[in-house]
N, C-alpha and C positions, 0 to 999 in steps of 0.2 A: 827300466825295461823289465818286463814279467820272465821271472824262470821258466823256463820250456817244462811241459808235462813230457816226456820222452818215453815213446812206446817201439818197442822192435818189433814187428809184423812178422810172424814167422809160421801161419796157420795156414799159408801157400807154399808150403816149403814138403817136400817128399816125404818126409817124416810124419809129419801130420795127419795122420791115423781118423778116420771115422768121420773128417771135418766134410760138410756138402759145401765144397768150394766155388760152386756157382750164386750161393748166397751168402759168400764172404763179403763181399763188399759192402751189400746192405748193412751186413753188421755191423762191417767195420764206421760206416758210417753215420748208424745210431747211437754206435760205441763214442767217437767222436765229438756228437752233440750234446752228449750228457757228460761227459769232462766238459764240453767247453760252456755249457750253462752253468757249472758250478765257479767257471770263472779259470779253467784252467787253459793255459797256451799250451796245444798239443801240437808236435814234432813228432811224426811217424819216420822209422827210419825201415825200407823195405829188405826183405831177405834176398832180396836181387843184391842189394849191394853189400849188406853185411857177408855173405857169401864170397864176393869179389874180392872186399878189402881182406879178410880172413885169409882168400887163397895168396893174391899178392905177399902176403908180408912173413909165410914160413919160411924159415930159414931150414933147408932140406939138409945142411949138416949135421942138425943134433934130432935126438928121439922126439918125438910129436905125442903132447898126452892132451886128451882133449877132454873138457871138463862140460864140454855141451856135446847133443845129439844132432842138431840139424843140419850146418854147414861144413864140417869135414867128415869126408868118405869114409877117409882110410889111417887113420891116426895111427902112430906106432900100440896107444892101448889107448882107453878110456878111462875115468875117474869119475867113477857114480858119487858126486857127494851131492849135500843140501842141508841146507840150512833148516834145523829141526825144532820142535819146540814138543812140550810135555801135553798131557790130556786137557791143562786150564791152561792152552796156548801160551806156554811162556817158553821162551828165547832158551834154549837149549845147548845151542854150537851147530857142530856139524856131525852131520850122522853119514848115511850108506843112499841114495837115493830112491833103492827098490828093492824088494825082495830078489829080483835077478842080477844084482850088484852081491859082491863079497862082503863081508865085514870091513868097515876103513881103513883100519888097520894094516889088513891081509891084502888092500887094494895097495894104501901108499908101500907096501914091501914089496909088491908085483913092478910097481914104476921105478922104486931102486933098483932094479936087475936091469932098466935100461939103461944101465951108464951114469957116470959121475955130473955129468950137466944133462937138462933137458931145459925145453920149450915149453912153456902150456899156452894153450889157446880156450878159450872162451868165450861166448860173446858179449860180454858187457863186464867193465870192471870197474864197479862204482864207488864204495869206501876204499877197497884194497884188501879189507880184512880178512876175507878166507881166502887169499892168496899168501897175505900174511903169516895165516895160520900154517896153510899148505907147507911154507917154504921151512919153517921151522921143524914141522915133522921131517918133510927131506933131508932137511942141516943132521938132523940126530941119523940119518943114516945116511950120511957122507956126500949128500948130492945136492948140489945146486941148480935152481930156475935160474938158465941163462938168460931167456928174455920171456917176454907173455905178449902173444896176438889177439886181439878181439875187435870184436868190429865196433863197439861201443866204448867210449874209455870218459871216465867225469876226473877231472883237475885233480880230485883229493883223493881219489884212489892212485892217481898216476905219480903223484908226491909220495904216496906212503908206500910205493913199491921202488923209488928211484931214490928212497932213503934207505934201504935192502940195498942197494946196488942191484935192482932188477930193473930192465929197460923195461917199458910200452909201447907197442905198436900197434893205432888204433886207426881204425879205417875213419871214424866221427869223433871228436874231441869235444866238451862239453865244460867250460868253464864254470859253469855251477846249474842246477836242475831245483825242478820243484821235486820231481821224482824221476828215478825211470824205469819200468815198468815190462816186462817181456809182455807180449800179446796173450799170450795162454792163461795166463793169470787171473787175466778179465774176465773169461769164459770159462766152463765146461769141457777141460781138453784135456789129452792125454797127455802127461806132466804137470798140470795146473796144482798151483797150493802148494803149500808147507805140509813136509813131511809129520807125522804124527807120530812121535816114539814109541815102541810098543803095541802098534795100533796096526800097520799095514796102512792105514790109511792118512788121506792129505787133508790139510785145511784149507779152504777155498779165501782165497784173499778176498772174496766182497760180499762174504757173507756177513751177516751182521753179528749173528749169532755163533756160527761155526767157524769163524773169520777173525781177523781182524782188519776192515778196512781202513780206518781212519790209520792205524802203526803201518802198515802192511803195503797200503797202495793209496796213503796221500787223500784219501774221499772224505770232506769235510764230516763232521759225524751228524749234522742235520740233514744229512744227504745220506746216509746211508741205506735207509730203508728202502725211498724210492730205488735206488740205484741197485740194492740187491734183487729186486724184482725184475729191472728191466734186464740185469745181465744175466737172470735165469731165462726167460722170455729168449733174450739173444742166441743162448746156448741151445733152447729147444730150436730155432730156425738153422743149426749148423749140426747139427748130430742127429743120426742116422735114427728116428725113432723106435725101430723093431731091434736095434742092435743092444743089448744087455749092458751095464752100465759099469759092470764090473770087465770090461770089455776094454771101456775104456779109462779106469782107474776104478782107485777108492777113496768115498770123500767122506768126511767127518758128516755124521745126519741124515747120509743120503745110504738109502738099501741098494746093494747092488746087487740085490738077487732080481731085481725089478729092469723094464726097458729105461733108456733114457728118458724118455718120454714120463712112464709113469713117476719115477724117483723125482725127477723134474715138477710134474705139474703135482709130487704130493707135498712139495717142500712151496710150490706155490700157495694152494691151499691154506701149507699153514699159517704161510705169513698175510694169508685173506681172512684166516680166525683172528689174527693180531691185528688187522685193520691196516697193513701196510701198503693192499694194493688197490 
């Protein structure tokens, strides 16, 4: 049996800023076809339910730190992290997720002031490893992750946080994946891509070049060219063309002094000088 492509659908979700959610679907549905020509079993799982199982499963006794924006309201705080990499995209750790985020540091000593145990909630906990990480920075200031909610949970993260002594409760359970993959990632959206250290700006998971798709998001690398065209293409059919690009983030090669539009169709261009499209 083929591993599930696993995609969280989260670009109907309140949060999601600048997206023309009446042409979601089409997207979502081109989006779809081009995973599954390169042979990938995709598994969408929607923010209707990742929402539901998220709320079901807090435990309203300890402090709530929520380490995503979309499905909890009202968390006791939040934890701007992400996973970073340097200007020749190499793997970094974990940095700050925004200029409107503290320094990590200065964040994880904000969540030790809520008490000696908390909860983290997330929506997807796939290796384990930057909960891993999280809990360790906690251990050195005296507080333990009682348990962690997410709506998404894969086998070998839920192993390597129940050898912590940290429980999982996950609304979808995943015994092994080819990938999986938040929605935003695919696209042109507000949060999309890897942080850029020093930069302010993200790296776009399928770009080819700004990117790394085949490490990043599973995209065979014979595929990647076509596939970074079509998921520019996608992102011009969902964003607001007159709206300023730096509006809706910063991304490694794209100007954001420009509309979405233009940024967009100059990076199409260029990859029509490279013969990609």
């Amino acid at each position: 049996m083929e591993k599930p492509y696993v995609i969280s659908a989260e670009l109907d979700s309140a949060t999601a800023e600048y997206i023309n959610k009446k042409n979601l679907e089409n997207a979502r549905e081109s989006l779809d076809a081009d995973l599954r020509a390169m042979g990938k079993t995709t598994q969408w799982v929607s923010s209707t339910d990742m929402r539901r199982a998220i709320a079901k499963s807090i435990d309203t006794r300890l402090p709530v730190v929520s380490l995503e924006e979309s499905y909890v309201d009202a968390p006791d705080t939040r934890l701007g992290i992400s996973r970073g990499v340097d200007s020749s995209l190499r793997d970094i750790g974990y940095i700050s997720r925004s200029s409107s985020y503290a320094p990590l540091a200065s964040q994880i000593d904000q969540v030790a002031r809520l008490g000696n145990e908390i909860q983290v909630v997330d929506d997807v906990v796939f290796s384990g490893e930057m909960l891993e990480w999280l809990s360790m920075e906690l251990r050195k200031r005296q507080v333990t992750i009682g348990r962690v909610v997410c709506g998404i949970a894969i086998q070998e993260g839920i192993n390597k946080l129940e050898e912590l002594s940290i429980p999982v409760q996950a609304g979808v359970v995943y015994d092994d994946v080819d990938d999986e993959i938040c929605e935003r990632d695919l696209f042109i959206a507000k949060g999309s891509g890897r942080k850029v250290k020093g930069t302010g700006a993200s790296a776009l998971y399928f770009d080819r070049i700004y990117g790394r798709p085949t490490t990043w998001a599973s995209i065979p690398a014979k595929d990647e060219g076509w596939f970074c065209v079509n998921s520019l293409e996608r992102s011009l059919t969902l964003l607001d063309p007159s709206v300023a690009l730096s509006r809706v983030g910063s991304f490694l090669g794209y100007s954001s002094d420009d509309s979405t539009q233009q940024a967009i169709q100059k990076r199409l261009d260029q990859l029509q000088e490279r013969g990609e499209v």
